[in-house]
MARLO-947078 format. One record per residue (C-alpha): x, y, z; residue in three letters; residue number from 1. Coordinates in steps of 0.05 Angstrom, whole numbers, m for minus. Layout:
N
<site px="X" py="Y" pz="Z" r="ALA" k="NUM"/>
...
//
This chain:
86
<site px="2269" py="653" pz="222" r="UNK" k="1"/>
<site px="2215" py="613" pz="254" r="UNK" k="2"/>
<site px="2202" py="659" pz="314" r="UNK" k="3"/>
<site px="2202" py="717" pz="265" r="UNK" k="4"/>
<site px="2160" py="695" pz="214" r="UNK" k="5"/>
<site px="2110" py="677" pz="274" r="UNK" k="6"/>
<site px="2122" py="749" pz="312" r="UNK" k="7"/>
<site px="2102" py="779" pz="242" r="UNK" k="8"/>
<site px="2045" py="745" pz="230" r="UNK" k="9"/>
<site px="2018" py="768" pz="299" r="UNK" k="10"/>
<site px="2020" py="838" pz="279" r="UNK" k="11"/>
<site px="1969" py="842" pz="239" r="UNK" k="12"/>
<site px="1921" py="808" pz="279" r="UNK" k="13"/>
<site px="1938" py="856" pz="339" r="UNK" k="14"/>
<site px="1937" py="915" pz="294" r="UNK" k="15"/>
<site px="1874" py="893" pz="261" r="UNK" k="16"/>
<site px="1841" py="878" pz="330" r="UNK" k="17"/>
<site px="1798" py="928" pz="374" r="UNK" k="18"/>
<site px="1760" py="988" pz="356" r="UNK" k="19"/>
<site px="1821" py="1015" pz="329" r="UNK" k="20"/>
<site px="1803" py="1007" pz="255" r="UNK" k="21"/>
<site px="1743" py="1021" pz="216" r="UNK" k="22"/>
<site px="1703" py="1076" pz="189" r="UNK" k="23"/>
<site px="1696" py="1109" pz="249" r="UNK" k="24"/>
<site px="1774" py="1101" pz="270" r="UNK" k="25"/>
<site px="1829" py="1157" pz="268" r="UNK" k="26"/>
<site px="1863" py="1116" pz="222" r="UNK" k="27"/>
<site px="1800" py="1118" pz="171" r="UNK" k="28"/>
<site px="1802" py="1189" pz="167" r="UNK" k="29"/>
<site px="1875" py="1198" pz="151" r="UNK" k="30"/>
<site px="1917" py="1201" pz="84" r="UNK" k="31"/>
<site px="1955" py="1148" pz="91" r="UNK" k="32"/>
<site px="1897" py="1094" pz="113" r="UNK" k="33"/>
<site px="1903" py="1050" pz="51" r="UNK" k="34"/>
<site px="1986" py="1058" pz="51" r="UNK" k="35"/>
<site px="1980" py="1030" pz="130" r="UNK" k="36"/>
<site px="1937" py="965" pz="120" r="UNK" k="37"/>
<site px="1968" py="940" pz="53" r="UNK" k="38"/>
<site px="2036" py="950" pz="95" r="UNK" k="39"/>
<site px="2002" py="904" pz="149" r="UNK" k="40"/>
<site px="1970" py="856" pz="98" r="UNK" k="41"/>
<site px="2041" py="841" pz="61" r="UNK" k="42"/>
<site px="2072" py="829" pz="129" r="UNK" k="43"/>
<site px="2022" py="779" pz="143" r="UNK" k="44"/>
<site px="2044" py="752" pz="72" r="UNK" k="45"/>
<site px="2108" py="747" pz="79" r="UNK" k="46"/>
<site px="2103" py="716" pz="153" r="UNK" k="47"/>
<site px="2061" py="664" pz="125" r="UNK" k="48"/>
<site px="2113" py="653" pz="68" r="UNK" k="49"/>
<site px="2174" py="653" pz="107" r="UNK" k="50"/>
<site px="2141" py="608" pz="169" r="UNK" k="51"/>
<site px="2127" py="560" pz="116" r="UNK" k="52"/>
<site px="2196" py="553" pz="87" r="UNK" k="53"/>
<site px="2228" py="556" pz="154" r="UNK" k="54"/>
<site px="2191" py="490" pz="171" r="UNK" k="55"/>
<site px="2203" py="458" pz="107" r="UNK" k="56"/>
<site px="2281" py="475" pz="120" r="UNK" k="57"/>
<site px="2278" py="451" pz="189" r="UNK" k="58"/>
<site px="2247" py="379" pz="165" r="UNK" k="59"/>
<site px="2293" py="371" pz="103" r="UNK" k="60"/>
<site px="2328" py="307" pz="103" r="UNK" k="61"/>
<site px="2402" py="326" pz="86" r="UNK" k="62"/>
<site px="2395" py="384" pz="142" r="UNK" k="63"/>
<site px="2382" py="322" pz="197" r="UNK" k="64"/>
<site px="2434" py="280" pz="172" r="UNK" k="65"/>
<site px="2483" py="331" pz="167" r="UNK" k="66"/>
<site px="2482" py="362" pz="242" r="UNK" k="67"/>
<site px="2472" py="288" pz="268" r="UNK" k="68"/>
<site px="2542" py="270" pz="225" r="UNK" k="69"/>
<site px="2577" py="337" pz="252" r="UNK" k="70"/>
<site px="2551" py="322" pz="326" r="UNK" k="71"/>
<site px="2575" py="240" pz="332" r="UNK" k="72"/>
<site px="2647" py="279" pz="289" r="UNK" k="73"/>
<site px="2639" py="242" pz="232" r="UNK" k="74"/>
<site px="2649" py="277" pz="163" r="UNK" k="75"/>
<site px="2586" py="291" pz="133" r="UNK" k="76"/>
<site px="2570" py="250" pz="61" r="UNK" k="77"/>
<site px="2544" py="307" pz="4" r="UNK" k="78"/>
<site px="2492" py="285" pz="m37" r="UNK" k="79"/>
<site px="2543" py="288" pz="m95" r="UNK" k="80"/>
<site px="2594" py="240" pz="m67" r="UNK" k="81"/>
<site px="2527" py="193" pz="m59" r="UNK" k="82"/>
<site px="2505" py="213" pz="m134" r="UNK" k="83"/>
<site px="2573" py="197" pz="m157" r="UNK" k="84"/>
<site px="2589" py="131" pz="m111" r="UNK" k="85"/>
<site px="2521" py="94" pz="m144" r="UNK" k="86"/>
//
């Protein structure tokens, strides 16, 4: 999900880049101009979106602890048993 989220918010800056668009562009003078960049804007969006929780997943607490458990081959605690056990 990271690498996506990153590849996708690199398209619109190469689509977006060069002499490519404008008012003097092919793409300026076509029907389906406006359709084209508010695809490329909402990918941006939803890059930004999903890079954002990807990192927040990747630096969540329980996610740590719970590969560390499986990799050492202990069984790993819930947060329920802990809710309960207090």
């Amino acid at each position: 999900m990271l690498v996506g989220s990153l590849v996708s918010l690199g398209v619109p800056a190469i689509h977006m880049s060069g002499k490519g668009i404008g008012t003097a562009s092919r793409v300026a003078n076509t029907s389906g101009h406006h359709f084209f960049v508010w695809t490329l804007i909402v990918l941006g969006v939803s890059g930004l979106f999903s890079l954002v929780l990807s990192v927040q997943g990747l630096w969540r607490r329980e996610w740590r602890q719970t590969a560390a458990s499986q990799s050492l081959g202990r069984p790993a605690i819930s947060s329920q048993s802990r809710s309960s056990s207090t």
